[in-house]
PAZAPA-4460 file (N, C-alpha, C; in steps of 0.05 Angstrom, whole numbers, plus 32768, in hexadecimal, padded with zeros to 4 digits):
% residues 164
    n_x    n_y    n_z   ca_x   ca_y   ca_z    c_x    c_y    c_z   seq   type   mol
   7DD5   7EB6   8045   7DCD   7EBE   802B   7DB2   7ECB   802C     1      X     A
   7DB1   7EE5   802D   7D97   7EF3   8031   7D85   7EFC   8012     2      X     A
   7D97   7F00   7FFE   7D8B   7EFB   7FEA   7D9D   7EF6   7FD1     3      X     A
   7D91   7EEA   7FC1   7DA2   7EE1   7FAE   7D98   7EDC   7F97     4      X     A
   7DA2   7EF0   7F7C   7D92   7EE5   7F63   7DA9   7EE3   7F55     5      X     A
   7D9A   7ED2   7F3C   7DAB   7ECD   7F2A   7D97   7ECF   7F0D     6      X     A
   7D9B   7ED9   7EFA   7D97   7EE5   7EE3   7DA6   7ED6   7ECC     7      X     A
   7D90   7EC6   7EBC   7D94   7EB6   7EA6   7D87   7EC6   7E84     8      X     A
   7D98   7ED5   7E80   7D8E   7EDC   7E64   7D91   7ECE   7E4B     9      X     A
   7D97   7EB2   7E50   7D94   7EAB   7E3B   7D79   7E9D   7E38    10      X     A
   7D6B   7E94   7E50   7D54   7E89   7E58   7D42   7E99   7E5D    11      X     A
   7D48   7EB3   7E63   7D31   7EC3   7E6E   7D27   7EC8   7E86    12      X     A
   7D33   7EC2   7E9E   7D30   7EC0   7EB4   7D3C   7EC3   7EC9    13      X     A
   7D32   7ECF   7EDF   7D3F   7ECD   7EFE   7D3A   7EC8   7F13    14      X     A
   7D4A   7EBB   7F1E   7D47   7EAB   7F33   7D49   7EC2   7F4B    15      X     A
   7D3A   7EC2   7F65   7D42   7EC9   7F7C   7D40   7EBE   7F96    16      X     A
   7D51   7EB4   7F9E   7D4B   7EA9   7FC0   7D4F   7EB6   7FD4    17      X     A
   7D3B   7EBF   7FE8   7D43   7ECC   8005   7D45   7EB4   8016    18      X     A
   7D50   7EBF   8028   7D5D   7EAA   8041   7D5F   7EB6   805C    19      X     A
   7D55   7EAF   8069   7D55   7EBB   808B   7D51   7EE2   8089    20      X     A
   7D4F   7EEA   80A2   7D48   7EFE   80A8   7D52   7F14   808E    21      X     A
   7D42   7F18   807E   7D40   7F2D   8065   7D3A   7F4D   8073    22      X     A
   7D49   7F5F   806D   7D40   7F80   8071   7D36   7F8A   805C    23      X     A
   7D26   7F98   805C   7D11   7FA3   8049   7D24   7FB8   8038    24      X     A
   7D3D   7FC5   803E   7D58   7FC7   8026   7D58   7FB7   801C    25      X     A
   7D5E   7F97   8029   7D6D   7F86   801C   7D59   7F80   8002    26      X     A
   7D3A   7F7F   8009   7D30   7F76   7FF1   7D2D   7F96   7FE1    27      X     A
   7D2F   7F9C   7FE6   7D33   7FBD   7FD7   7D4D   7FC3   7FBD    28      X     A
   7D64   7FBF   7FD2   7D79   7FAF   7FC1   7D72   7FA2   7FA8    29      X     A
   7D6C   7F85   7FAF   7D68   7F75   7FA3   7D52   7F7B   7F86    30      X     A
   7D3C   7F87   7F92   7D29   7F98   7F78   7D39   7FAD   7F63    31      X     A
   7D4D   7FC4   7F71   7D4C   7FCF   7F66   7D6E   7FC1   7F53    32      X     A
   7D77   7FB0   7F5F   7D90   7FA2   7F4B   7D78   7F8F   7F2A    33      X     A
   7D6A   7F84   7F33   7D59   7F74   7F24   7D4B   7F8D   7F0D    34      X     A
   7D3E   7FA2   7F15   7D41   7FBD   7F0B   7D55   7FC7   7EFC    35      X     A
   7D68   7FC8   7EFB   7D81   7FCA   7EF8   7D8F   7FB6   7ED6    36      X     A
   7D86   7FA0   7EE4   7D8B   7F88   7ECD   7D7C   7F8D   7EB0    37      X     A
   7D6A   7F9F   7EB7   7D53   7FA0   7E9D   7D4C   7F88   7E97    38      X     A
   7D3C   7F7F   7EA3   7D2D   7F5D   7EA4   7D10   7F60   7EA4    39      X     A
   7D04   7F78   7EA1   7CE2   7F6C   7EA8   7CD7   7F55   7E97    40      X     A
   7CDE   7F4F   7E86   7CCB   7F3D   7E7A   7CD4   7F1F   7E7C    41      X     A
   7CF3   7F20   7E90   7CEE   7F02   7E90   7CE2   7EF5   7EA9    42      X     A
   7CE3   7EE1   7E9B   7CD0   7EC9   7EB9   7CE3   7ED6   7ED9    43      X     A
   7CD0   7ECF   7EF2   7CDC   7ED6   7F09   7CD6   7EBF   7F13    44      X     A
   7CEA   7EA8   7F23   7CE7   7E9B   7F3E   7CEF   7EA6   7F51    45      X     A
   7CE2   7EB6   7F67   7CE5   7EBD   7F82   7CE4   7EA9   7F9B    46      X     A
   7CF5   7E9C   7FA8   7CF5   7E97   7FAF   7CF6   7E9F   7FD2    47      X     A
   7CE4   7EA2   7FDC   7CDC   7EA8   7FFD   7CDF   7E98   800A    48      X     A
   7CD2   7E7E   8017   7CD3   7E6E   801D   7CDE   7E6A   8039    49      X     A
   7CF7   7E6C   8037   7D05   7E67   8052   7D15   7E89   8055    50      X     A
   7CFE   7EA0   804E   7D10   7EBA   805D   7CFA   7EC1   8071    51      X     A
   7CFC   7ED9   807F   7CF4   7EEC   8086   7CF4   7F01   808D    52      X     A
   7CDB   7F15   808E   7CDA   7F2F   807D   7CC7   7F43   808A    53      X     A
   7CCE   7F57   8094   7CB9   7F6F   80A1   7CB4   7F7F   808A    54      X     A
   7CAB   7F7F   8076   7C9F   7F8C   8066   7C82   7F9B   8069    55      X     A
   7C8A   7FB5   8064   7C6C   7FC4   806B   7C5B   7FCC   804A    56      X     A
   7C46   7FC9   8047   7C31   7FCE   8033   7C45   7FE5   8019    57      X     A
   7C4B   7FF9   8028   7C5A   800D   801E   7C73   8007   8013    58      X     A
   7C7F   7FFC   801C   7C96   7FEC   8017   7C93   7FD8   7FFD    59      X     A
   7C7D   7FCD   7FFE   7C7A   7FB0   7FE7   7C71   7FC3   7FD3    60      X     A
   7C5B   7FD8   7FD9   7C50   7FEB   7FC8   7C70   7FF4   7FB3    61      X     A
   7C7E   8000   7FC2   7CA2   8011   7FB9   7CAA   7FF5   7F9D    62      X     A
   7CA7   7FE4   7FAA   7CB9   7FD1   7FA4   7CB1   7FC7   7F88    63      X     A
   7C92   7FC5   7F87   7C8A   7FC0   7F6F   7C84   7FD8   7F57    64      X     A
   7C8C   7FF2   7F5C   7C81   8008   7F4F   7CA0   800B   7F49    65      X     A
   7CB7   8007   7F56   7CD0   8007   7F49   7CD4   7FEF   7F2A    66      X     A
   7CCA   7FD9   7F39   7CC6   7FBC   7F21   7CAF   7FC9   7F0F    67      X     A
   7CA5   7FCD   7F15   7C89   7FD9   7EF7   7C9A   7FDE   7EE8    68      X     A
   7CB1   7FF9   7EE3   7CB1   7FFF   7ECC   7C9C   800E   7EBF    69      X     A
   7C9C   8015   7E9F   7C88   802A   7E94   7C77   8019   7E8E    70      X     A
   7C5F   8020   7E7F   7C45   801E   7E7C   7C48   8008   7E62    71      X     A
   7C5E   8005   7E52   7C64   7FFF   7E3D   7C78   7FE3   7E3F    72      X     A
   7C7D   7FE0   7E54   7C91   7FC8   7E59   7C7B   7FB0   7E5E    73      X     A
   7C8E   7F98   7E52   7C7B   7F83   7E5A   7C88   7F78   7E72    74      X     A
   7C7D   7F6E   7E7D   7C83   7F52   7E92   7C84   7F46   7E9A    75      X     A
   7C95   7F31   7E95   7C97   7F12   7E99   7C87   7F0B   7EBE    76      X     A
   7C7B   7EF2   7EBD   7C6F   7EE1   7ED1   7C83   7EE0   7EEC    77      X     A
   7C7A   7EED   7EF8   7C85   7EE2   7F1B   7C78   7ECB   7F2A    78      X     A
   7C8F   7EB2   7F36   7C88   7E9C   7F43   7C98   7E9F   7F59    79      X     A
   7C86   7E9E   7F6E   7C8D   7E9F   7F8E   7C86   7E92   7F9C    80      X     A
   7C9F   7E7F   7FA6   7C9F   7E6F   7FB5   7C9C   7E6A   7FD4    81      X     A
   7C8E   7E6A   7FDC   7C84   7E6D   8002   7C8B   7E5C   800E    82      X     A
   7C8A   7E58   8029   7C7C   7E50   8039   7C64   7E3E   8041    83      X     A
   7C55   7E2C   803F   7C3D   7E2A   8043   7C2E   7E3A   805C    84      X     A
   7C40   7E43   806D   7C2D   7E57   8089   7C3A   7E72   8083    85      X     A
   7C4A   7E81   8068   7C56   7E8F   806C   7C43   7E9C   8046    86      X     A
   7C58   7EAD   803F   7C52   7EBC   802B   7C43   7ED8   802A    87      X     A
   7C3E   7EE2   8040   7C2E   7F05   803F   7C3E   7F13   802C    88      X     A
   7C57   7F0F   8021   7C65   7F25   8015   7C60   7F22   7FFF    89      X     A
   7C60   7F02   7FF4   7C62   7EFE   7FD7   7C40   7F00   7FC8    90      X     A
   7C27   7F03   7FE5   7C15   7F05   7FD8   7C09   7F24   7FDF    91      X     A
   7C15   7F32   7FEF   7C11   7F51   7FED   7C29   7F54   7FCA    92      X     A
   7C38   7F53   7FC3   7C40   7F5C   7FB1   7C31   7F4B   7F94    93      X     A
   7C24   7F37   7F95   7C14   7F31   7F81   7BFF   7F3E   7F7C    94      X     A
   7BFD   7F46   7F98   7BDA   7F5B   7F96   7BDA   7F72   7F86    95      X     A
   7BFB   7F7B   7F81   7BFD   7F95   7F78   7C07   7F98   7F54    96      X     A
   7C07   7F82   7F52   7C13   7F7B   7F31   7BFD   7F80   7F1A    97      X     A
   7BEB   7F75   7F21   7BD1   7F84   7F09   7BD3   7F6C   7EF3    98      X     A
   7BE4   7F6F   7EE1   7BDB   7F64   7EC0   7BFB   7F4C   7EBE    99      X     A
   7C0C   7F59   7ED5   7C20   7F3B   7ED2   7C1A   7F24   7ED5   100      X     A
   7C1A   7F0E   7ED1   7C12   7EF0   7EDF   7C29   7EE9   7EFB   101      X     A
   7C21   7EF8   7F16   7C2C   7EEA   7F2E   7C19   7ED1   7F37   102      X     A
   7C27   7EC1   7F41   7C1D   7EA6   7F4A   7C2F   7E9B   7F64   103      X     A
   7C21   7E9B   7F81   7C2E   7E8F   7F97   7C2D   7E69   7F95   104      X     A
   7C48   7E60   7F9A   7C40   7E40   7F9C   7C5C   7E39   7FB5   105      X     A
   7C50   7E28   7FC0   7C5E   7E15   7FD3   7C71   7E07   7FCF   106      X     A
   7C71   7DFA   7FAD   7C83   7DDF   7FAB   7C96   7DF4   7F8C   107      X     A
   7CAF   7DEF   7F92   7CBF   7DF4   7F7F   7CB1   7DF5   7F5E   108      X     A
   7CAE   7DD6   7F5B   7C9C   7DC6   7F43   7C91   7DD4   7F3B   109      X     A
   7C7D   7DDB   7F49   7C61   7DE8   7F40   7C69   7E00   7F2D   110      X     A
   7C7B   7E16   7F44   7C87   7E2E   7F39   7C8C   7E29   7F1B   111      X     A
   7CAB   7E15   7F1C   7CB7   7E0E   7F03   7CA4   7E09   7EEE   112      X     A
   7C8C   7DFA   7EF5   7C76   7DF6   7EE4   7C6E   7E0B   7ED9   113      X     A
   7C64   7E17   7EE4   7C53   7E31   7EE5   7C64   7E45   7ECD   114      X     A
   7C76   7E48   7ED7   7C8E   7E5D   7EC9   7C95   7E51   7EAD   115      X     A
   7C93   7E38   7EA6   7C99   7E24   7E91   7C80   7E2E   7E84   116      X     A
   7C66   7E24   7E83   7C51   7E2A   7E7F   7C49   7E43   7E6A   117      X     A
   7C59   7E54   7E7B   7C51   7E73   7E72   7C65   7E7C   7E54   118      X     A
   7C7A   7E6E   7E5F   7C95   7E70   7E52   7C87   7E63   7E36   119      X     A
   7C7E   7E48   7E3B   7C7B   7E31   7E22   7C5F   7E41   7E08   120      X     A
   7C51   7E53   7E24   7C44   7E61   7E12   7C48   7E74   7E03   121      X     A
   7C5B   7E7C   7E0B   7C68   7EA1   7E01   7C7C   7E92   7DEC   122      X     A
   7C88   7E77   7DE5   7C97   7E74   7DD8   7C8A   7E66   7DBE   123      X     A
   7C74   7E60   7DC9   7C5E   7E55   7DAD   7C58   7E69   7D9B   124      X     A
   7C55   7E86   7DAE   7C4C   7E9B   7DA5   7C62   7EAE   7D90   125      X     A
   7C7C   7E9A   7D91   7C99   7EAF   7D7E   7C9E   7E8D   7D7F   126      X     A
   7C9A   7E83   7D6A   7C9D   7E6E   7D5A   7CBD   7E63   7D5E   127      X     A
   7CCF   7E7F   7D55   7CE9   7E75   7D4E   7D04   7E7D   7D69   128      X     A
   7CF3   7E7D   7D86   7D01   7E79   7D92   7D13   7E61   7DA3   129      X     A
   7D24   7E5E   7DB0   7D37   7E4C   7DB5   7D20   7E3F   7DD2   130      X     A
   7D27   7E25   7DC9   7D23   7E17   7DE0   7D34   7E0A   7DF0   131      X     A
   7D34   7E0A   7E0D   7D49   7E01   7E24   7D37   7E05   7E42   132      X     A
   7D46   7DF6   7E57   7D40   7DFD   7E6A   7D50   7E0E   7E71   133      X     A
   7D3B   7E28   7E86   7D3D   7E39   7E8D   7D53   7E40   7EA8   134      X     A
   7D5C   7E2C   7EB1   7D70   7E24   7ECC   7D84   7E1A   7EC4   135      X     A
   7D88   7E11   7EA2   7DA9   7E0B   7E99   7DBA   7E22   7E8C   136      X     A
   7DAA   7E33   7E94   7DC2   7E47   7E7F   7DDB   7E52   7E85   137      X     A
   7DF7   7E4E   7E7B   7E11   7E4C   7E84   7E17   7E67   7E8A   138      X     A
   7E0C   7E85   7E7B   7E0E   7E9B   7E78   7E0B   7EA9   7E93   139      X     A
   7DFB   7E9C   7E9F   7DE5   7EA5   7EB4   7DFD   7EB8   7EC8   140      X     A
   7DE6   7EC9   7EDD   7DF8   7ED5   7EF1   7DED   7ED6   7F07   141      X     A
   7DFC   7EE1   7F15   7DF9   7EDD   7F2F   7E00   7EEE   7F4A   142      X     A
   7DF2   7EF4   7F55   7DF6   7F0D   7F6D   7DEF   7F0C   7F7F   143      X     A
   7DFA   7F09   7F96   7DF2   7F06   7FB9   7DF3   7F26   7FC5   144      X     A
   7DDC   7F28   7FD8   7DCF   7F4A   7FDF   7DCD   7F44   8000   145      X     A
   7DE6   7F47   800C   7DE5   7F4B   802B   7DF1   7F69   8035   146      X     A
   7DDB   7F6A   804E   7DE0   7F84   8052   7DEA   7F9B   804C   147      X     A
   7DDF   7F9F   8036   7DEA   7FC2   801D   7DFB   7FB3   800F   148      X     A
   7E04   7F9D   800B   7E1E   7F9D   7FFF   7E1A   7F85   7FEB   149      X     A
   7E29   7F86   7FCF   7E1C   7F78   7FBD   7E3C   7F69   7FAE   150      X     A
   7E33   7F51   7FAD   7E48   7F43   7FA3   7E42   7F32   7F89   151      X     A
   7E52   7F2D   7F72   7E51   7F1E   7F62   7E4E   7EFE   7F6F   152      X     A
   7E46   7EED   7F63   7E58   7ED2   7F5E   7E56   7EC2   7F53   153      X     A
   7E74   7EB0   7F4D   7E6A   7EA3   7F38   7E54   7E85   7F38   154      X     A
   7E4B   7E7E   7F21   7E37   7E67   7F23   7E4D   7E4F   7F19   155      X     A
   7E40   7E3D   7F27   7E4E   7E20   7F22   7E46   7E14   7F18   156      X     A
   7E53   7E09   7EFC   7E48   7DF6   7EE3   7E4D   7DDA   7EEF   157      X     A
   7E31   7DCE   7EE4   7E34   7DB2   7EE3   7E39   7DA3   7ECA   158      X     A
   7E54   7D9A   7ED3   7E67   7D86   7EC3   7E63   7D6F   7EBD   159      X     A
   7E5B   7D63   7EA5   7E53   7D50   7E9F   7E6D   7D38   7EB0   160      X     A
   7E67   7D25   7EB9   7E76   7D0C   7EC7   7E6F   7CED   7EB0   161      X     A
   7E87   7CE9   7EA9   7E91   7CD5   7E90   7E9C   7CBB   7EB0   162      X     A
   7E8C   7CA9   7EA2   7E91   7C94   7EA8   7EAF   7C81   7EA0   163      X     A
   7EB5   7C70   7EAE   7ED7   7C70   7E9A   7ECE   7C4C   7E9F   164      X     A
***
């Protein structure tokens, strides 16, 4: 599984995990499908952690000037998850964001925190929006990005279990 997001609009958010040897398509791919979704303003968990990635300056430069969008779009907080001896990618591409809130962290938690945080504030800020967690939403979707080639799939609900 080289990359894999899944896209929750009823929550506002997307998830992405890389996994083992990533190609600088593959995250290219991956940007320009997330591009695609018309998502800038929701929350991002990126998840890095356990990939890796030859990414050159120019390349992260491409990648985030595709995600900008116009001058006029807002958007939502990126949380990237590392490595503790790893992360050059997720903090060369924070370097290049300007006025978004990117934030590198180590522990899942923190992320989820972090992204909660922002969220809890932006929702104080529009009074009469819905509250939920952001990782239950049944709507959600989902897409795996290996080599050029892009697949749906589906997500698996958890089924409440009744005691007898």
């Amino acid at each position: 599984m080289p990359v894999y997001m899944e896209v929750s609009r009823l929550h506002r958010c997307v998830t992405i995990v890389a996994r083992g040897a990533i190609l600088p398509e593959e995250i290219m791919g991956a940007a320009k499908q997330l591009f695609e979704a018309q998502v800038p303003q929701f929350a991002k968990l990126v998840d890095v952690a356990a990939a890796n990635a030859e990414v050159s300056p120019e390349q992260i430069q491409r990648i985030a000037e595709l995600l900008r969008g116009g001058p006029d779009v807002k958007r939502g907080p990126v949380a990237f998850l590392v490595s503790p001896e790893k992360g050059e990618f997720a903090r060369a591409f924070a370097a290049t964001q300007g006025e978004r809130p990117v934030s590198v962290f180590t522990r899942l938690r923190e992320a989820r925190d972090w992204l909660a945080r922002i969220d809890e504030a932006e929702r104080r800020a529009d009074a009469g929006a819905f509250q939920s967690s952001p990782w239950s939403d049944p709507e959600r979707e989902a897409v795996m990005f290996r080599r050029g080639q892009r697949r749906k799939l589906p997500i698996r609900q958890n089924r409440p279990t009744y005691a007898v």
